[in-house]
C-alpha positions as CSV (number, residue, x, y, z in Angstrom):
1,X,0.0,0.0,0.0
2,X,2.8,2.3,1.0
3,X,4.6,1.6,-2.4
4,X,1.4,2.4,-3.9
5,X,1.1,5.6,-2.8
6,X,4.4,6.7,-3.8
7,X,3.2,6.3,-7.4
8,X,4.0,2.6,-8.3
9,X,3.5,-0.9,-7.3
10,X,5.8,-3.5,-6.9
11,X,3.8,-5.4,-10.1
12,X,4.7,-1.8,-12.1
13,X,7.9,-2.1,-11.0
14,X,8.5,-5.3,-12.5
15,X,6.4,-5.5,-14.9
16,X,6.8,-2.2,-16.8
17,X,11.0,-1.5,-16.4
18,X,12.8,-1.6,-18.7
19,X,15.4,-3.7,-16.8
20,X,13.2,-6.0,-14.9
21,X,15.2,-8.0,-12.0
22,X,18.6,-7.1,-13.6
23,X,18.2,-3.6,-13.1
24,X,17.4,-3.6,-9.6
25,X,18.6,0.5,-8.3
26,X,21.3,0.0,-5.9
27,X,21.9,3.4,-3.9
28,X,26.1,3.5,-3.3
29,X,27.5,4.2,-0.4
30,X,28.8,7.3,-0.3
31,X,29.2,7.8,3.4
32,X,29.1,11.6,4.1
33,X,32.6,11.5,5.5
34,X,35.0,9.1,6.3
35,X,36.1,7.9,9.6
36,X,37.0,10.6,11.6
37,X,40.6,9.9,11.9
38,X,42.9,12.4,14.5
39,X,46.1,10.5,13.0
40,X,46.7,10.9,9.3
41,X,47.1,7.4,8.1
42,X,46.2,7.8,4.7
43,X,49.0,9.3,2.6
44,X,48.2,11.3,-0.9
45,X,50.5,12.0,-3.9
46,X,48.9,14.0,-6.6
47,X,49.7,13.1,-10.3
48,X,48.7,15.7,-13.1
49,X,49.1,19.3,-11.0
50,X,46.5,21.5,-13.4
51,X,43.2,23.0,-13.1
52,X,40.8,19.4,-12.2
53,X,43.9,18.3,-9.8
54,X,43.4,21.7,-7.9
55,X,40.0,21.6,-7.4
56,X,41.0,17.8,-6.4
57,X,43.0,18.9,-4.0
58,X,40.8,21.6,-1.9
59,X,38.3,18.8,-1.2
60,X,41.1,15.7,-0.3
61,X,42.7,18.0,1.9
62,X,40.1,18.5,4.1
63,X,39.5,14.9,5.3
64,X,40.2,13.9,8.4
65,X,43.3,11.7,8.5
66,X,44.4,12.7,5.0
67,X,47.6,14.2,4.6
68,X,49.0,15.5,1.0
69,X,53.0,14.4,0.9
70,X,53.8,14.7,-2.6
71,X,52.9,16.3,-6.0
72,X,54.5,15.7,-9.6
73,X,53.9,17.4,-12.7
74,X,56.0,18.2,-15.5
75,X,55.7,21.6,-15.8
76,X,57.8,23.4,-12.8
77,X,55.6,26.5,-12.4
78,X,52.5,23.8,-11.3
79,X,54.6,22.0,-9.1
80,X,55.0,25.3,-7.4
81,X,52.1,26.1,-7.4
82,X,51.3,23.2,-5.6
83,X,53.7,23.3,-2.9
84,X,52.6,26.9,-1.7
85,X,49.1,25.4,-1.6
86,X,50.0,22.5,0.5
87,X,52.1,24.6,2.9
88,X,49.4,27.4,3.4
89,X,46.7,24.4,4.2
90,X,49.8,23.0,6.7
91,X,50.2,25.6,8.3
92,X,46.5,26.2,9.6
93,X,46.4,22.5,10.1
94,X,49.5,22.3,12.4
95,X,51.3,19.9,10.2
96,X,55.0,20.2,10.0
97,X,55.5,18.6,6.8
98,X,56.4,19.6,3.6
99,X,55.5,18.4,0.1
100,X,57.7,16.7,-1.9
101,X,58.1,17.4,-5.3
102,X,59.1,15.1,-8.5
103,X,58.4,15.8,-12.5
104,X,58.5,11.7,-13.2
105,X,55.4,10.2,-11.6
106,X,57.8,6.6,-11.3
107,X,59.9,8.6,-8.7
108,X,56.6,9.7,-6.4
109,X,55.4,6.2,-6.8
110,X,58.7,4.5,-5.0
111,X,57.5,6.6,-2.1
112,X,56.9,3.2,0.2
113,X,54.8,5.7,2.5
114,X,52.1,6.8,-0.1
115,X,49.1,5.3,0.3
116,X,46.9,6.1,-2.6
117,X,47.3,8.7,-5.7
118,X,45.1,10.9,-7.4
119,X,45.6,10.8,-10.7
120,X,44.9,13.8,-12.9
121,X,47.1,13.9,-16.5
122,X,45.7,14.2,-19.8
123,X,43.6,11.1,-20.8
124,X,46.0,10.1,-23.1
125,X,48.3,9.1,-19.9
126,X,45.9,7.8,-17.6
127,X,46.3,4.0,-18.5
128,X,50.2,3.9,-18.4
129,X,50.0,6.1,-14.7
130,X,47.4,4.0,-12.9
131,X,48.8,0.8,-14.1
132,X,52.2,1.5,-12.6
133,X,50.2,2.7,-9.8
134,X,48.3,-0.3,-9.1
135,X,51.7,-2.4,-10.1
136,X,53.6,-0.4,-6.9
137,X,50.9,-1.1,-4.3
138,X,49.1,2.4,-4.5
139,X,45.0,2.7,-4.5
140,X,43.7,4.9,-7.4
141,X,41.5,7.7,-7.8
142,X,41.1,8.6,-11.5
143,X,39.8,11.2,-13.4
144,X,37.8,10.7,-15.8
145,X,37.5,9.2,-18.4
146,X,39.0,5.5,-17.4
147,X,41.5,5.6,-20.7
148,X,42.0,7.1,-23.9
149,X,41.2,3.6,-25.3
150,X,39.1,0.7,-25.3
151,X,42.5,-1.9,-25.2
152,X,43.8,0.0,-22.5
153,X,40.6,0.1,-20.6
154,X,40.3,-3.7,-20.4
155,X,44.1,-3.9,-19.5
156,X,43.8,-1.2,-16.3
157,X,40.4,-3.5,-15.6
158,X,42.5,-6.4,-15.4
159,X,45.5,-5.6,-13.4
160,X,43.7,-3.4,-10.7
161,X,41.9,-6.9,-10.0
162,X,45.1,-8.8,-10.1
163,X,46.1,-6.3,-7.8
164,X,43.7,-6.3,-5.5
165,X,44.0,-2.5,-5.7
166,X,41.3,0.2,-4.5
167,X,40.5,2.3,-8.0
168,X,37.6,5.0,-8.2
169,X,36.7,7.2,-11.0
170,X,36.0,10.8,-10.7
171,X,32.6,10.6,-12.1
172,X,31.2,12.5,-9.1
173,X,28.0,13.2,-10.7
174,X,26.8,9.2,-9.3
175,X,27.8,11.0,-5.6
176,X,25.0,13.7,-6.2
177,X,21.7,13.1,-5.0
178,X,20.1,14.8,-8.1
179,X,21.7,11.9,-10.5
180,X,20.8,9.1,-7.8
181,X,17.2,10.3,-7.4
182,X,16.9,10.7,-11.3
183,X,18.2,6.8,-12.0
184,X,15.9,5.8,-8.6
185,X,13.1,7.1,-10.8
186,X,14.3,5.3,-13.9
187,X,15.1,1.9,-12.2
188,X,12.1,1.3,-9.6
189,X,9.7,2.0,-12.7
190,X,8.4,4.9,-11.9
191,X,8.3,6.0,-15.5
192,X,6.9,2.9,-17.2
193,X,9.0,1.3,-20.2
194,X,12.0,3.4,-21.2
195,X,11.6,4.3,-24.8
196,X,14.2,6.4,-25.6
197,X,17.2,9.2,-23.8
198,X,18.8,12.1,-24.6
199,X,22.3,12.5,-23.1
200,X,23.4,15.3,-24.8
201,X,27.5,16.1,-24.3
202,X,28.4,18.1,-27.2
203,X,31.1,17.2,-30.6
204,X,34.0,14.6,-30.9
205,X,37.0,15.7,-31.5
206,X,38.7,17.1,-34.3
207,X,42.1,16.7,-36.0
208,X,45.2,19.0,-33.9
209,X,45.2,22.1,-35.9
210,X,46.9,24.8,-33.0
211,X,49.9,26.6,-34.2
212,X,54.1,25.3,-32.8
213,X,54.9,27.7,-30.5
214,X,58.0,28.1,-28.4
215,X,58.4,25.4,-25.2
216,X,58.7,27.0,-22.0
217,X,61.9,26.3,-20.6
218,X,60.1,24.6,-17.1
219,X,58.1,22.5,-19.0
220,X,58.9,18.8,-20.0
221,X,57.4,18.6,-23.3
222,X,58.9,14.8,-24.3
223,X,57.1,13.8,-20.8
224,X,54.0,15.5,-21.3
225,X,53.4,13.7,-24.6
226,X,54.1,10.2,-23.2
227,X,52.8,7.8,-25.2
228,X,51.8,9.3,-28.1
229,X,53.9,9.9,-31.4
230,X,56.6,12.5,-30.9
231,X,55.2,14.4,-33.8
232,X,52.4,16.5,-31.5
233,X,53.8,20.2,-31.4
234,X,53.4,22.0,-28.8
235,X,50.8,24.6,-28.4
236,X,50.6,26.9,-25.0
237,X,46.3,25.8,-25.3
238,X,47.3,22.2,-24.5
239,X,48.8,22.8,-21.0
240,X,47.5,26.1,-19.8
241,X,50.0,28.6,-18.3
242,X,49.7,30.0,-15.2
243,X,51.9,32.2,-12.9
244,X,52.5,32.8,-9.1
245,X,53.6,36.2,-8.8
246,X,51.0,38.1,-9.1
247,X,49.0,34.6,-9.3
248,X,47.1,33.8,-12.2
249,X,45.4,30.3,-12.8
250,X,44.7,28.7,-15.9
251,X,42.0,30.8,-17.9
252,X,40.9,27.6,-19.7
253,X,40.7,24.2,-19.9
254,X,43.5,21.8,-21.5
255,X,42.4,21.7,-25.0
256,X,44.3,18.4,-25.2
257,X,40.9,17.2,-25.0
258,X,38.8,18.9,-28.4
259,X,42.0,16.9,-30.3
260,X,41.8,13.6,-32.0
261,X,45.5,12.9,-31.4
262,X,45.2,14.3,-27.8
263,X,41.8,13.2,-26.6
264,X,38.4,12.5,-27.1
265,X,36.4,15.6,-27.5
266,X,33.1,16.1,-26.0
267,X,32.2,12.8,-26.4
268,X,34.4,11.9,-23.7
269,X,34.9,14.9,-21.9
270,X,31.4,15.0,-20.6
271,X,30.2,11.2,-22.1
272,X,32.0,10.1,-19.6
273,X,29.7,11.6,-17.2
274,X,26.1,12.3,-19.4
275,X,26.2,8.6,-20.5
276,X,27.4,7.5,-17.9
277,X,24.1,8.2,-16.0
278,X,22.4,7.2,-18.9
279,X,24.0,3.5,-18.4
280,X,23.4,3.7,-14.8
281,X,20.0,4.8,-15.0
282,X,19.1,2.1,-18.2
283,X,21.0,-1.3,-15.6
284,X,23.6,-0.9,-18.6
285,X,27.1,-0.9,-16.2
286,X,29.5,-3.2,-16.8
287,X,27.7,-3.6,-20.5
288,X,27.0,-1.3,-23.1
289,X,25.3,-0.7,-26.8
290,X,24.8,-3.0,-29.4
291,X,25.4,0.0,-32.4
292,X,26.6,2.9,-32.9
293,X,25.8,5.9,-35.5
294,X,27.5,8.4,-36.5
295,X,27.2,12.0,-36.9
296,X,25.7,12.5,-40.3
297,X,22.9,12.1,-43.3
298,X,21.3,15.0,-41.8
299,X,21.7,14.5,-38.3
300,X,23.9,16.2,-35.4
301,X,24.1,13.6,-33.2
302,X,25.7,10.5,-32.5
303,X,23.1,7.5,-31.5
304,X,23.5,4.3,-29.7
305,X,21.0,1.1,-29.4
306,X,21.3,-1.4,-26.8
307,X,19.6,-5.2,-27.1
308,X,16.3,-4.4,-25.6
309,X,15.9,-1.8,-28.5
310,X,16.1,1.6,-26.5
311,X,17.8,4.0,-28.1
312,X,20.2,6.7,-26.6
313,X,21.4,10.1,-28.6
314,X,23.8,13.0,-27.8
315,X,20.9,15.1,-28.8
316,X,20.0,18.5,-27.5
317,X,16.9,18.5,-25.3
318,X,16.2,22.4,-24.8
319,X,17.5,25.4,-26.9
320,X,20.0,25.9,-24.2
321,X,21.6,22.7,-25.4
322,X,22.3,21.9,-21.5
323,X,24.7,18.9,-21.1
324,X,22.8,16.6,-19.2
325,X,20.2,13.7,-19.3
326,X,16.7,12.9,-20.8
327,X,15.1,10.0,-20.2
328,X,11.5,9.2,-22.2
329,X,9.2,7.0,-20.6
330,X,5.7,5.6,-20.7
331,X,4.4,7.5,-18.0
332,X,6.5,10.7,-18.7
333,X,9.9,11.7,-18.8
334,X,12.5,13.7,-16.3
335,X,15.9,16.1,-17.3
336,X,18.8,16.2,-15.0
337,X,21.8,18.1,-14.9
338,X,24.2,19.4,-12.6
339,X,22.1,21.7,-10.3
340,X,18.8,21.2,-12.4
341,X,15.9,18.7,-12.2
342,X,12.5,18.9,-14.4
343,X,9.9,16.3,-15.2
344,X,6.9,16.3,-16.9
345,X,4.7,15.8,-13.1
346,X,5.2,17.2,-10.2
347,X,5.0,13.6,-8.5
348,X,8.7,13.2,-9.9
349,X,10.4,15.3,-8.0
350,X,12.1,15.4,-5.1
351,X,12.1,16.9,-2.0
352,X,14.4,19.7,-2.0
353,X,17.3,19.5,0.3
354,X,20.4,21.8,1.6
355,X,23.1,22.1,-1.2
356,X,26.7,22.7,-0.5
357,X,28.3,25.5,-1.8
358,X,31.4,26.0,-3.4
359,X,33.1,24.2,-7.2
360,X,31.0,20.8,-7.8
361,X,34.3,18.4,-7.8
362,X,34.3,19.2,-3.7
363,X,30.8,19.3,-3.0
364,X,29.6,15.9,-3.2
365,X,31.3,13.4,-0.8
366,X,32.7,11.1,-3.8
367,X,36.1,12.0,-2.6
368,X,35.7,10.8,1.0
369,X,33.8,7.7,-0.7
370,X,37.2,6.8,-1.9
371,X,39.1,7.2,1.0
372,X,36.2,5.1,2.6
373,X,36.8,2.4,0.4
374,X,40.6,2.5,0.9
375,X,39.5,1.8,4.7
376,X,37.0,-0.5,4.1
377,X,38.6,-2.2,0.8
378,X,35.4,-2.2,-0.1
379,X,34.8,-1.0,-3.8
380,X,33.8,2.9,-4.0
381,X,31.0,3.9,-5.8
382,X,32.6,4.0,-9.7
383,X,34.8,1.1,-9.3
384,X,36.8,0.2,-12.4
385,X,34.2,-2.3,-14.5
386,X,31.7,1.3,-14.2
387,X,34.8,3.3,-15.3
388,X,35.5,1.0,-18.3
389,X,32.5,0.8,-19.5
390,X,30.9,4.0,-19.5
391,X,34.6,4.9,-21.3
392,X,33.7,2.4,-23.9
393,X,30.4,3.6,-25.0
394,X,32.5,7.2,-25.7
395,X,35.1,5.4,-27.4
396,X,32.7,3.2,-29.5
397,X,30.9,6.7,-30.4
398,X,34.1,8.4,-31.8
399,X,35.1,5.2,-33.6
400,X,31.7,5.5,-35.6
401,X,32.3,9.3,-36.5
402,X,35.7,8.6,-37.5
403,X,34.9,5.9,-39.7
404,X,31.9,7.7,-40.8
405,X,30.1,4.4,-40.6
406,X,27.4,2.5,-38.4
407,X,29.7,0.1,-35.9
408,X,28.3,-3.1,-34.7
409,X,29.8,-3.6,-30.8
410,X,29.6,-7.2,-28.7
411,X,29.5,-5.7,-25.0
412,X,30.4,-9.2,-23.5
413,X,32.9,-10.1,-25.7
414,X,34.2,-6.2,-26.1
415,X,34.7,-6.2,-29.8
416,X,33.3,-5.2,-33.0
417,X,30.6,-7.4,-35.1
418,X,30.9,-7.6,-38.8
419,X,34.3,-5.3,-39.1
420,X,35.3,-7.0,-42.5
421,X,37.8,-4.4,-43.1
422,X,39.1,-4.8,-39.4
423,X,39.6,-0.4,-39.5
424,X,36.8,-0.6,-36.0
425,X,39.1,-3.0,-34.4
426,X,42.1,-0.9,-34.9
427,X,41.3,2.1,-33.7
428,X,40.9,0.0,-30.2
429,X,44.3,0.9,-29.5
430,X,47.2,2.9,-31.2
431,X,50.7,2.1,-31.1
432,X,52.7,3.7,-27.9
433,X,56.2,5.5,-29.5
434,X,59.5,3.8,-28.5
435,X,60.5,3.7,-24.6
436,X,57.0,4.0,-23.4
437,X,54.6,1.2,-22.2
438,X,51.6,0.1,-20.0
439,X,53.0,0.0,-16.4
């Protein structure tokens, strides 16, 4: 009777989901702060010292029994930067120590006292780091998304299980109640049969077209292209500069990202969080779509169908073209995004609840939820499987507009369907340039 009222049955919730038992909504633990420790025993080093690893950094910072020991970037003015930021937090905090400070991320992770690293480097890096991560006996929190590529995905998957290592993914958004009440709706049938979603995120990426310019003397440019083909010019865009004296932060994001040689463009710079709740919210984790289509014959949108026939696109669903999440249903629909919730009946919202201020990477407790789960070893709410998948589904997306083709994807046997010419299968993974390899 009670379920009743709340505007479905438990017969409506089986009978008209989408997901039926498999898609049971599991609310993660997310713990609004960890243990409240008086002794620091968990010991961070930060990897990647720009814009995402500051904001990063003013929410770890702050946990009780956290303590930031080292930072490493390879650019000198960030790893500055950082220092001065640690110390200033030290100091009202009482803590004697300093940072310390290295420009190769092997050197921090010999550290035998570090207990976990934060990992935030361009995507095209973030395989290679958290492997040799996992393989020196650190926990993981990565940014997101997962990897640059599908190969390296399933590799990362597979030695942070062989491990037994602790990885989370920075897609915070599955922290915020507004995204957990949304896929509540979604999974306990509230809206009747799923019929279609919009998760709109914006373009893939194009092909590097930035200007050389001259390499600042304090930056590392050999190290900052890793893996990739040593044919990249720099451009100041790609690795915003900053300055300390007066200080000035970076003005922009790393446009790494918007570059096919670099990144993964919209697609993955916000997929990894718009269809990520779309997966969530349609029991897709740890699975994925059946097809992909392109950009193209008329349309501005990439589309993906899964096996029970809904259909997602990274289609605009208001003139504002608000990166975020529709999901159509029988009985309605409901759009979230960060800070926004509307439906199509009042009965679908939620009751409103205090909000934290301040920049939305440290205002939900995903971060503690990691340095729960490093407690606990217990997995955190985006373990790696989440992470890889919802990485795939971008990756599969840019593979179709590349090849300018429809791709056919087997989600339990991760690779393409009917890719005669084998150029799908290829683009799974690129070829890492002499001297540099996973772990």
């Amino acid at each position: 009777m009670e379920e009743s009222k709340k505007g479905f049955s438990r017969r409506a919730f089986l009978g008209s989901s989408v997901l039926g038992m498999a898609g049971l909504f599991v609310l993660p633990r997310t713990g609004s702060s960890p243990i409240n420790h008086d002794k620091r025993d968990i010991k961070l080093g930060f990897i990647g010292l720009g814009q995402q690893a500051m904001s990063l950094l003013n929410g770890f910072i702050q946990i009780k029994g956290v303590e930031v020991v080292a930072g490493c970037d390879v650019y000198g003015v960030k790893l500055k930067r950082f220092e001065k930021r640690v110390l200033a937090f030290n100091a009202k905090a009482d803590i004697k120590s300093k940072p310390a400070l290295y420009e190769k991320y092997q050197d921090l992770l010999k550290r035998k006292d570090i207990t976990a690293v934060v990992i935030a480097v361009p995507d095209h890096s973030h395989a290679m780091v958290a492997i040799a991560a996992c393989k020196a006996g650190k926990d993981v929190y990565l940014e997101k998304p997962m990897t640059f590529t599908i190969n390296e995905g399933k590799e990362l998957r597979k030695i942070v299980r062989g491990t037994k290592r602790i990885l989370a993914l920075g897609s915070q958004q599955r922290s915020d109640p507004n995204f957990q009440h949304a896929v509540q709706l979604v999974q306990t049938g509230a809206l009747g049969k799923i019929t279609k979603v919009n998760a709109y995120v914006g373009a893939p990426p194009k092909p590097y077209d930035l200007p050389e310019e001259h390499i600042p003397e304090d930056l590392n440019w050999d190290l900052w292209l890793g893996p990739l083909p040593g044919n990249i010019h720099y451009n100041s865009q790609l690795d915003p500069p900053i300055s300390l004296d007066p200080e000035i932060n970076e003005k922009f994001w790393g446009a790494w990202r918007w570059y096919r040689e670099m990144g993964g463009g919209f697609t993955t710079d916000w997929g990894a969080h718009m269809f990520d709740i779309a997966q969530w919210g349609l029991g897709m984790d740890r699975n994925g779509p059946v097809e992909a289509s392109p950009i193209g014959d008329g349309k501005e949108y990439m589309s993906f169908k899964y096996a029970n026939g809904v259909i997602m696109t990274s289609e605009a669903w208001d003139e504002k073209k608000t990166k975020g999440v529709k999901f159509w249903g029988e009985k309605g629909w409901i759009e979230v995004a960060r800070g926004f919730f509307n439906a199509s009946d009042q009965k679908f919202f939620a009751e409103k609840k205090e909000t934290i201020s301040g920049p939305y990477e440290t205002k939900v407790p995903h971060q503690a939820n990691f340095i729960d789960s490093i407690r606990s070893r217990k997995d955190p709410v985006v373990p790696v499987e989440i992470g890889h998948s919802s990485a795939t589904v971008c990756n599969i997306g840019n593979i179709a507009c590349q090849l300018n083709r429809t791709v056919k994807w087997d989600p339990a046997k991760e690779l393409f369907v009917d890719d005669t010419d084998g150029a799908a299968t290829k683009l799974m993974q690129y070829t890492y340039r002499k001297g540099w390899e996973l772990g």
